[in-house]
N, C-alpha and C positions, 0 to 999 in steps of 0.2 A: 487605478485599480487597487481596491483593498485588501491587505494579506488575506482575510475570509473569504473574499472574491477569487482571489487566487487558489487556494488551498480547495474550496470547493469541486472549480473549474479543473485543475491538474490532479486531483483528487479522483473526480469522479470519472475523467478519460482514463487515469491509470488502473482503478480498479475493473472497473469495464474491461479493460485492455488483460490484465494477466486473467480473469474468468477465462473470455475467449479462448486467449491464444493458450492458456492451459486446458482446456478442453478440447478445442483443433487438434493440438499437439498431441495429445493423449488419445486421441483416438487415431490420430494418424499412422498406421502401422508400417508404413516405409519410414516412418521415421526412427522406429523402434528395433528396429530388424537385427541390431546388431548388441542390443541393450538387456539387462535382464529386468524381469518385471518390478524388481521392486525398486530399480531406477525410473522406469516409467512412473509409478505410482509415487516417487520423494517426486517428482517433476511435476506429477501435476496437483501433489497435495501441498507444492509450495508456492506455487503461483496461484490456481482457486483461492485455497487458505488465505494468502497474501491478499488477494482482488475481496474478497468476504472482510477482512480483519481491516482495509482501507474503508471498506465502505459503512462498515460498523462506527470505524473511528469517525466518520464525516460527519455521522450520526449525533454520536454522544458528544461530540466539542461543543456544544451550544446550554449544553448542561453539563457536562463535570469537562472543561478545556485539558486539563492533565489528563484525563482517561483518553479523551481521544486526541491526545498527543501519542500518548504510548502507543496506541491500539492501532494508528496510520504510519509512525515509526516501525513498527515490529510488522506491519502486512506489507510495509514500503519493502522493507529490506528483505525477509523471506520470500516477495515475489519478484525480485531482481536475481535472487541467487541464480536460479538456475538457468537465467538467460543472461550473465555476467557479462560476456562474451562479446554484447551487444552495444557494450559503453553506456549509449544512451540508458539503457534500465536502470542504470548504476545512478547517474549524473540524476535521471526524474526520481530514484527514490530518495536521494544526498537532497533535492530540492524538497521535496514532501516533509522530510523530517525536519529539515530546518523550516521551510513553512508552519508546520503545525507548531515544534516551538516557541514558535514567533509568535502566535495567535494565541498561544495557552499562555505566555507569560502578562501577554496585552489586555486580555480575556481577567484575567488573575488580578492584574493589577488595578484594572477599574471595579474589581467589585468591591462593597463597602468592610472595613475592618470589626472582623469583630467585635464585643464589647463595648 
């Protein structure tokens, strides 16, 4: 499997995955019951956010590889915060970011040098 085959595939499950479960979550009001709104709302403006800002980055790596490096790093890791707790969120977005590194430096490297 290719690291773009990979970064794709773990890309596009984890983005899918914190939309959801940030949306579920956020509407979930037994889960909230003891929360005030505006931790509900960091909760689920950092997982959406984060699921939007993966799927953004899977986008644009094909045309600028550093942009959606950053752009899957930075929705990787905002959409693990808030479900820290859980290890894995941690470990798949730790994978993602060095994924997309890996692809933007590869990506980087094979294109032609200026001048």
């Amino acid at each position: 499997m290719t690291v773009e085959k990979a970064l794709v595939v773990l890309g596009t499950f984890v983005a899918a995955a914190y939309v959801v479960v940030g949306i579920i979550g956020g509407l979930a009001s037994s889960h909230w019951t003891e929360a005030s709104t505006s931790d509900q709302v960091i909760w689920v403006v950092l997982l959406v956010g984060g699921g939007i800002l993966v799927f953004l980055g899977l986008r644009m790596s094909r045309r600028s590889p550093w942009l959606g490096a950053t752009l899957i790093s930075v929705g990787a890791v905002a959409g693990a915060l808030p479900i820290f707790w859980t290890i894995l969120a941690l470990v798949v977005a730790v994978a993602l970011v060095v994924l997309s590194i890996m692809y933007a430096r590869r990506a980087a490297g094979a294109s032609p040098a200026p001048g």
